[in-house]
N, C-alpha and C positions, 0 to 999 in steps of 0.2 A: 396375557399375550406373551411371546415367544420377546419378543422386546417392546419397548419404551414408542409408540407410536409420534409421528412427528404431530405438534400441536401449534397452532399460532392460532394468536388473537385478531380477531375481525375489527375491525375501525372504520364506524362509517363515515365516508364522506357527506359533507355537511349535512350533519345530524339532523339539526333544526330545519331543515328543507322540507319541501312536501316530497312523499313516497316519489323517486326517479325516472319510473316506468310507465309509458302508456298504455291504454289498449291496444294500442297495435303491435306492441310489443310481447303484450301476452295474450295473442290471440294466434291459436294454430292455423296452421297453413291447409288444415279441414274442419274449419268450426262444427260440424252438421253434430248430430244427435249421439252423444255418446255412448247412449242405453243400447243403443243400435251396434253401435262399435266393439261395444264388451261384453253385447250379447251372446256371443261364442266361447265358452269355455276354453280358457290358454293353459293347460295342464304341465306346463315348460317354465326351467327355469331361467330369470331374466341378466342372470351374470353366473359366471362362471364359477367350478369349486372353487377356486384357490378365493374367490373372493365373496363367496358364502363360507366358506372356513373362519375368515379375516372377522367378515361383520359376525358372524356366531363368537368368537372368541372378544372382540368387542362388548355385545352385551354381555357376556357371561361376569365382565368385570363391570359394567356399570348398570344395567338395568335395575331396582329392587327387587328382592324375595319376598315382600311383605305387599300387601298394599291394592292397587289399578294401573294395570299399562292397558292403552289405547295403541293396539297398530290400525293405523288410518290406511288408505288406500292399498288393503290388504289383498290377499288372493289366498290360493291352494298352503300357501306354504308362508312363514313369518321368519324362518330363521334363528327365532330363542334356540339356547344352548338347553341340552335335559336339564338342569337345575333350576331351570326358569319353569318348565314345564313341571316338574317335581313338585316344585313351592304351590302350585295353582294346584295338583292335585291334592294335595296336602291342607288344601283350603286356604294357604294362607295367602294366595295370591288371584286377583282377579283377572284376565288377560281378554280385553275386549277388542272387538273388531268392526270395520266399516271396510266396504270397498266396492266392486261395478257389479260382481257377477255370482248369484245364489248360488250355483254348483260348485265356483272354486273356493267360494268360504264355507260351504258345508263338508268340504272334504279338509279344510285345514284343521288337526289334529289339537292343537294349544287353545284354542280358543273357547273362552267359557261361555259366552254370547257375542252376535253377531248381528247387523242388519247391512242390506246393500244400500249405498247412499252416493247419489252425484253428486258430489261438491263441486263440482261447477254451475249445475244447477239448481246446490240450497245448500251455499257454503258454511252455514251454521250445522255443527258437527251435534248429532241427536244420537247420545249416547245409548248404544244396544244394553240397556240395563231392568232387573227387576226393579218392581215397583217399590216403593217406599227406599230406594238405596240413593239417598244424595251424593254420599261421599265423592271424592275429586280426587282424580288422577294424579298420580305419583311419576308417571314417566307416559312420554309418548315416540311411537316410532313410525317410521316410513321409510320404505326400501326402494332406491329408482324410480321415483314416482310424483316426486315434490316439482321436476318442470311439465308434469301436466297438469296443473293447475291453471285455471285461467282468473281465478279467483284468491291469490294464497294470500292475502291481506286479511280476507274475511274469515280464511279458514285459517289462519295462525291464529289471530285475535279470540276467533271461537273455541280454540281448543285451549289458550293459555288461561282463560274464562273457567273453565272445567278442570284446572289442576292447579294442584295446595303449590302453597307458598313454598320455594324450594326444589320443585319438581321440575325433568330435564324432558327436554323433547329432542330428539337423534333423529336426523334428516339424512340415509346414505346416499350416496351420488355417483353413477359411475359415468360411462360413454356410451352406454348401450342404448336406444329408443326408439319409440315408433316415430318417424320424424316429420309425418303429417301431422300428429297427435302433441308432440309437443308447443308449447310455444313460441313463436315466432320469433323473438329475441336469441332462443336457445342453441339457433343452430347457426346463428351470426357470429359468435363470440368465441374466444377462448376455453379452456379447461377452467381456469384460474378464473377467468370473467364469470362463467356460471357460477364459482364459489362463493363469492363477493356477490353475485347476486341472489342466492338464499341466502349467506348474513345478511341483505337486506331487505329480506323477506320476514325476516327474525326481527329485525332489530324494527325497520315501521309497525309492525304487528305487537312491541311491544315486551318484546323477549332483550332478555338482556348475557352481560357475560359469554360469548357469543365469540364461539371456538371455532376452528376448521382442521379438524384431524384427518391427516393419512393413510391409511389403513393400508394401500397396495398401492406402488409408484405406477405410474402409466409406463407402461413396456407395449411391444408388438405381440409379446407372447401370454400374457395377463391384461384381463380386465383391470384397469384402474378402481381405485373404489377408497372414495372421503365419508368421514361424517360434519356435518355442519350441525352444532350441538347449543344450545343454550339453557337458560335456566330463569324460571316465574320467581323473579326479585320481588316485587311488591304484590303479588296475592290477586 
């Protein structure tokens, strides 16, 4: 990156509590059928360049070259910088995917396999892989996409389940959304409140070390755009 991104540490308030959030909390303001919902191919992107520039230049310094990245709630387009994509053509990297809608993963370009998968309807994340390939994910990513979840307990726990000891999962965040679709809590709160609440989506789920990076300040003329970042301490 062009500079030192701002980074602070997440602290959850009392740790040892049960998870803070209700269903009603994470339940959209249009529960109905999502399959239905993302049944239309969205060929657009959901933030702006300066702030796919930001999050491109992001992974480019932390994704790995080597290895399995899982982009979860994927679509047409994922963001890796070409050296992400280079290492995958090169074999040496795997780059899987999960997300609502067959035409816009089949046109995403990075991706070595793919399945479409409601995680709110079977938030155990069923890895698009060849058979006999156990290995475990090295990094995972999600672009604007982590407050429609209605379920991200189940599906953080599931995914940090499926990546090595060590291995980072990147959550970007902007202000952009469909805001039937997210949930209910989402559009009550703060910039800052949504932040704090993926770190405590990370940290109930089990993620620990559990950053909140800056990427693009909130302006009227710019997309804002964070990552909420952690790391599988214990395997």
């Amino acid at each position: 990156m062009e500079s030192d991104p701002s980074v602070r540490h997440y602290k959850p308030t009392g740790p040892e509590a049960s998870f803070p959030y209700t269903a009603r909390d994470l339940t959209p303001m249009d529960p109905g059928n999502d399959t239905s919902f993302y049944g239309v191919p969205r060929f657009v992107e959901h933030i702006d360049e300066n702030a796919i520039n930001s999050v491109r230049r992001y992974y480019s310094q932390t994704l790995p070259k080597k290895g399995k990245i899982l982009d979860f709630c994927s679509s047409w387009i994922s963001h890796y910088p070409p050296e992400v994509d280079e290492a995958r053509k090169a074999g040496e990297l795997v780059i899987l995917a999960t997300g609502m809608n067959k035409s816009e993963l089949g046109q995403n370009p990075v991706l070595s396999a793919w399945a479409v998968q409601d995680l709110n309807e079977n938030p155990e994340v069923d890895l698009p892989t060849s058979k006999g390939d156990s290995s475990l994910l090295d990094a995972s990513t999600c672009v604007v996409s982590i407050d429609y979840l209605t379920k991200p307990i189940e599906v953080l726990k599931s995914i940090r389940k499926l990546t090595n000891p060590g291995g980072k999962i990147h959550l970007a965040i902007s202000n952009r959304c469909f805001p039937t679709k997210v949930v209910g809590r989402w559009l009550k709160i703060s910039e800052n409140e949504r932040l704090e609440m993926v770190g405590d989506y990370l940290w109930w789920s089990g993620w620990r070390d559990i950053e909140i990076v800056t990427l693009v300040e909130a302006t009227w003329m710019k997309d804002p755009l964070w990552v909420v970042r952690a790391t599988n301490v214990l395997g």
